[in-house]
C-alpha positions in Angstrom: 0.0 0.0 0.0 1.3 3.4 -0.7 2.1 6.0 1.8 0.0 8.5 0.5 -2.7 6.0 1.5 -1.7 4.9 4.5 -1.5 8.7 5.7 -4.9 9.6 4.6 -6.3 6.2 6.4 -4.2 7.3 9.6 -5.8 11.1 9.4 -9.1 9.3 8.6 -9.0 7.0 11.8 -7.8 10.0 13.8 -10.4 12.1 12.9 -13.2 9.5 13.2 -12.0 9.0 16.9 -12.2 13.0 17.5 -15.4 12.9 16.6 -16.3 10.5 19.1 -15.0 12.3 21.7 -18.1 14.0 21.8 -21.5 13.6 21.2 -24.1 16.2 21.3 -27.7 14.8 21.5 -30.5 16.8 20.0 -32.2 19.8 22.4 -35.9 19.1 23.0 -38.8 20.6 24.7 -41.9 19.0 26.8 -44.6 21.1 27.4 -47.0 18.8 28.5 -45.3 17.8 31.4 -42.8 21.1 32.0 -44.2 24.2 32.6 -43.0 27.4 31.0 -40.6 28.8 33.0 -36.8 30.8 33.3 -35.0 27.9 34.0 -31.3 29.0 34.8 -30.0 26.4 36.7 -29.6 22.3 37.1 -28.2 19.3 38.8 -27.8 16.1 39.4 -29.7 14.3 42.7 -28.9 10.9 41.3 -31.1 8.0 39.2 -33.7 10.1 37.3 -33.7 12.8 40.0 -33.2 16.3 39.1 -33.5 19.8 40.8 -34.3 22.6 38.4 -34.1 26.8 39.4 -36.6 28.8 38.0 -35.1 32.5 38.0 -38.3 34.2 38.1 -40.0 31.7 40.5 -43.2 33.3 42.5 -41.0 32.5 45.5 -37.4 31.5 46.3 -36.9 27.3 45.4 -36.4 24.6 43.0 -38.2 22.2 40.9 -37.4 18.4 41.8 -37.6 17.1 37.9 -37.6 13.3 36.3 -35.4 13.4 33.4 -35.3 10.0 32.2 -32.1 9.0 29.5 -31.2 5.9 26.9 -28.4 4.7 28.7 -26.9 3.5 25.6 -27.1 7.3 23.6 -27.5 9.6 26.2 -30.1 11.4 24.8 -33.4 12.7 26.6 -36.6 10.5 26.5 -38.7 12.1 29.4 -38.8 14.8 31.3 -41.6 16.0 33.9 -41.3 18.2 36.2 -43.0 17.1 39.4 -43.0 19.3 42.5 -41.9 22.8 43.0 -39.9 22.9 46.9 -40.2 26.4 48.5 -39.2 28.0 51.7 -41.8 30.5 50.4 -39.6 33.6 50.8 -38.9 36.2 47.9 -37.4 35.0 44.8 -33.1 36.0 45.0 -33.2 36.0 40.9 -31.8 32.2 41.4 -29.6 31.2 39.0 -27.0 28.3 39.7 -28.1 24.5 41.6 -25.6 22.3 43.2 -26.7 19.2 44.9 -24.4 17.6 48.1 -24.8 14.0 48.7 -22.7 14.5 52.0 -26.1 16.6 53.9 -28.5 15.6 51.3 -29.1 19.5 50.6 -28.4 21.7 47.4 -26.8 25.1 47.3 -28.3 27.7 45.6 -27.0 30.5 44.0 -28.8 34.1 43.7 -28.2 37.3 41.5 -30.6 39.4 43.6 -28.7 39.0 47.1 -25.7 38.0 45.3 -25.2 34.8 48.1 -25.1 31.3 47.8 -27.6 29.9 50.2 -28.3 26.2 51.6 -31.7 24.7 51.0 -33.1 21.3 52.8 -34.9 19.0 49.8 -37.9 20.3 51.0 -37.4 24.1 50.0 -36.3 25.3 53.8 -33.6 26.7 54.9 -30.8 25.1 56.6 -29.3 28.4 57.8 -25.8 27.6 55.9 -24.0 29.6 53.4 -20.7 30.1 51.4 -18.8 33.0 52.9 -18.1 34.8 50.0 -14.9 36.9 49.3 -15.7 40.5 49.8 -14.7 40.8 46.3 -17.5 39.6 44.9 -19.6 42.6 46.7 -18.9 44.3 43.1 -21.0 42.1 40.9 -23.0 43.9 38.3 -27.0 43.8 38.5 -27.9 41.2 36.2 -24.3 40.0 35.8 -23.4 38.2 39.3 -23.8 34.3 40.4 -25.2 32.4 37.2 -22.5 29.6 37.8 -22.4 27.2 40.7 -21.3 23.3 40.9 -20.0 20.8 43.9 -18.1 17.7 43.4 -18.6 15.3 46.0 -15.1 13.5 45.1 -13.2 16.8 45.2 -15.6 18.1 48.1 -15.0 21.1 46.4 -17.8 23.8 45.8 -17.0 26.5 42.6 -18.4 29.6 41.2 -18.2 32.9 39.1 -19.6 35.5 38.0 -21.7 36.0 34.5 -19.6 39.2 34.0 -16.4 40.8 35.0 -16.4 42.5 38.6 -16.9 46.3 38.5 -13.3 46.3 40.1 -11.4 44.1 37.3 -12.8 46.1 34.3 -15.8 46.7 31.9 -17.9 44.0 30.5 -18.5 43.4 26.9 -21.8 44.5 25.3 -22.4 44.8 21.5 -20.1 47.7 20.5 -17.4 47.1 23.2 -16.3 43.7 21.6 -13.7 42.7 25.0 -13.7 39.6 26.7 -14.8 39.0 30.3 -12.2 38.4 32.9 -13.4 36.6 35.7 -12.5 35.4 38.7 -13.5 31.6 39.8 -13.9 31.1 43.3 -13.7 27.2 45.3 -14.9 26.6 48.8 -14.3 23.8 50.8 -16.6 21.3 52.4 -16.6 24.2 55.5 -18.2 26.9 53.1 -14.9 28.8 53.6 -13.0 30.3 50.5 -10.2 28.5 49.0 -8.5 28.7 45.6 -9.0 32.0 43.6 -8.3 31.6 39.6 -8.4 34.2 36.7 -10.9 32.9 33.9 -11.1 35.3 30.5 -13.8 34.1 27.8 -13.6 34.6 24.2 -14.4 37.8 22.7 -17.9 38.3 20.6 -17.8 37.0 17.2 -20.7 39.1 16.1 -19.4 41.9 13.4 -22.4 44.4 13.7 -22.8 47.0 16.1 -26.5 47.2 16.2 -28.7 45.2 18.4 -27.9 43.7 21.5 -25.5 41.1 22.9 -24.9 39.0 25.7 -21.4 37.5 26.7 -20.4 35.1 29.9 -20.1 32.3 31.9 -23.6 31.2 32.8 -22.7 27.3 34.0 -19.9 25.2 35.6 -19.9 21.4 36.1 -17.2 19.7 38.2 -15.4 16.4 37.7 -13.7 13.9 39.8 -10.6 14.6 39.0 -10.7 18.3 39.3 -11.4 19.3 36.2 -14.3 22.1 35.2 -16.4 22.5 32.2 -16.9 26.2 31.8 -20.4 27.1 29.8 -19.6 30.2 27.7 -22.5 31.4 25.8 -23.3 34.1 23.8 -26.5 35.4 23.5 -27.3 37.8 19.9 -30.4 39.2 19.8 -32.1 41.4 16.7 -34.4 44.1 17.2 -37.3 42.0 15.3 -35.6 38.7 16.4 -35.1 37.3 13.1 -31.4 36.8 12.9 -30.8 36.0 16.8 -28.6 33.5 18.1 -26.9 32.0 21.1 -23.5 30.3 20.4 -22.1 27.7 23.1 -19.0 27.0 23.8 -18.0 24.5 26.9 -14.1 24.8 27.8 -12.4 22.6 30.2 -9.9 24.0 32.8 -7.7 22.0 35.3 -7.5 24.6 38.5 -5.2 21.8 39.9 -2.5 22.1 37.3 -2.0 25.8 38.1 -0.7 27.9 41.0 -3.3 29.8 43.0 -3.8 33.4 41.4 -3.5 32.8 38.0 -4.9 32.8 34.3 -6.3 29.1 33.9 -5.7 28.1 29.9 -8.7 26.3 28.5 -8.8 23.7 26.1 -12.4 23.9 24.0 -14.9 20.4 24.3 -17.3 21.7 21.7 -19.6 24.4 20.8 -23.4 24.3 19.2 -25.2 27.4 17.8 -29.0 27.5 18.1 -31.0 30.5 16.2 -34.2 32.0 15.1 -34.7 32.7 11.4 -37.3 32.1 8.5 -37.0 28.5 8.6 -35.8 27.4 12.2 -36.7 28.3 16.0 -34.4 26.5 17.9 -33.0 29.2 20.0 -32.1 28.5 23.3 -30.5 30.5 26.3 -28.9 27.6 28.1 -28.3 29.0 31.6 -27.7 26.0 33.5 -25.4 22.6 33.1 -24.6 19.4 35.5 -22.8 16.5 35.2 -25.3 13.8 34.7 -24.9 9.6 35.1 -22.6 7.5 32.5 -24.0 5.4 29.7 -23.2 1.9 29.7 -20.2 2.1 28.1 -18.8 4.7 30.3 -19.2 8.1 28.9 -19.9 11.0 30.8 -23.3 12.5 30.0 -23.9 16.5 31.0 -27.1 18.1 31.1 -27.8 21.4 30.1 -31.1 23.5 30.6 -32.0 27.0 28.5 -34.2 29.7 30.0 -37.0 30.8 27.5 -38.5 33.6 29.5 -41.6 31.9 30.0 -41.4 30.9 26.1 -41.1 34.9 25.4 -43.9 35.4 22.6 -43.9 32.1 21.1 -40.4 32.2 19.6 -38.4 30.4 22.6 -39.0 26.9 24.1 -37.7 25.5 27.6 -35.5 23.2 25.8 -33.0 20.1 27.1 -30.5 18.8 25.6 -27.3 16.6 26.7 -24.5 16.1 25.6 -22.1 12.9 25.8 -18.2 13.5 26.6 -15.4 10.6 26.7 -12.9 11.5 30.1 
């Protein structure tokens, strides 16, 4: 056989494995069994289980949600969501979920108060909190705690913000085409603050200057092995909507590889872009990610949730969608 063809089968075979690497599973929507919502936020309580924040809940909770998968493909056959869990207190603008196997409670994150607040399974209170650096006093309104995860094999809690601190700098917007430089915050098992990283996203893609944009880290989803995947998204919207998009991008980071302090490099996993045209509505904010169960043959399965602003005017839906990673 000649080289030349031995080469192209080698590049072939190389890129065929790339492209198992990662699989992402078409979004879908239920509403017969989900009701329109702004759902920003999700994880992982374990078999089918799910808890699910609704940013613009009457009160401050969670939805407990069955999400049911093909343990083979990963991809989303069911999902209802069954109760909503309340403490019955104001809604905190509630953006990021974590779930701790350790006290059987989840963690919940809010823009509003800017805290990061300890819930029973019921919806009460527990009275527990992160402490959070004073630094994080600076948020911007709308731009604060979207992110949250826990990783019961770490024990390490992690957050950031949407949008650069009013301290480390401006944010981007649609004429100011700058990245975000964040800062991503751990805590240990005693809510108290540990390592402090620099994370900077990527810059807008979008050429115009007219209409609106949206740039940050909404999501994080811890491994075991102290990994992150960082949920980038971009959010373009039109003034008569036709035209809009949201482009995702998940990066992972390894915190652990680095010294305390400094700019974590990023390696990208994938990115999707969903839209609303002529043709196609498949537009979807997606707020919130978790790391979900592995299949059968031992890939990692994530979950990610969009909000649809209670399914703004009929264009957006509160879609689902996974999407199937080999560690």
């Amino acid at each position: 056989m000649k080289k030349s063809v031995i080469l192209f089968l080698l590049v072939l075979c190389t890129m065929q494995a790339m492209g198992q690497q990662v699989v992402l599973n078409k979004q879908r929507h239920f509403p017969k069994t989900v009701p329109a919502g702004n759902y920003s936020g999700i994880t992982w309580l374990g078999g089918d289980r799910y808890a699910v924040v609704n940013d613009k809940s009457p009160t401050a909770g969670f939805y407990l949600m069955t999400i049911r998968l093909d343990s083979v493909t990963g991809d989303i056959e069911e999902v209802r969501a069954d109760s909503f869990m309340t403490s019955n207190l104001p809604n905190r603008d509630e953006e990021g979920i974590c779930y701790v196997p350790g006290t059987n409670t989840v963690f919940v994150s809010g823009e509003g108060d800017k805290q990061i607040i300890e819930y029973n399974l019921d919806g009460q209170l527990t009275g527990r909190r992160l402490n959070i650096p004073e630094v994080f006093s600076s948020a911007r309104s709308n731009g604060g705690f979207e992110a949250l995860t826990y990783n019961a094999t770490t024990r390490l809690f992690w957050t950031t913000t949407e949008h650069t601190l009013k301290g480390d700098g401006d944010k981007p917007n649609i004429e100011r085409k700058i990245p975000n430089m964040l800062r991503l915050q751990s805590f240990g098992d005693d809510l108290q603050p540990r390592e402090q990283y620099w994370y900077k996203t990527d810059s807008s893609a979008v050429k115009s200057t007219k209409g609106k944009s949206t740039l940050g880290v909404s999501g994080l989803a811890a491994l075991d092995d102290g990994r992150l995947i960082v949920l980038e998204r971009e959010v373009r919207r039109t003034d008569n909507n036709i035209g809009s998009f949201v482009h995702v991008k998940l990066f992972m980071v390894h915190p652990r590889q680095q010294k305390t302090g400094t700019l974590l490099p990023k390696q990208l996993v994938t990115e999707f872009r969903t839209k609303i045209n002529l043709t196609a509505r498949s537009f979807a904010n997606y707020e919130g990610i978790c790391v979900g169960p592995r299949l059968a043959d031992g890939r990692q399965v994530l979950l990610l949730v969009a909000d649809s602003q209670d399914q703004y005017k009929g264009y957006l839906k509160d879609w689902f969608k996974t999407i199937v990673i080999q560690l």
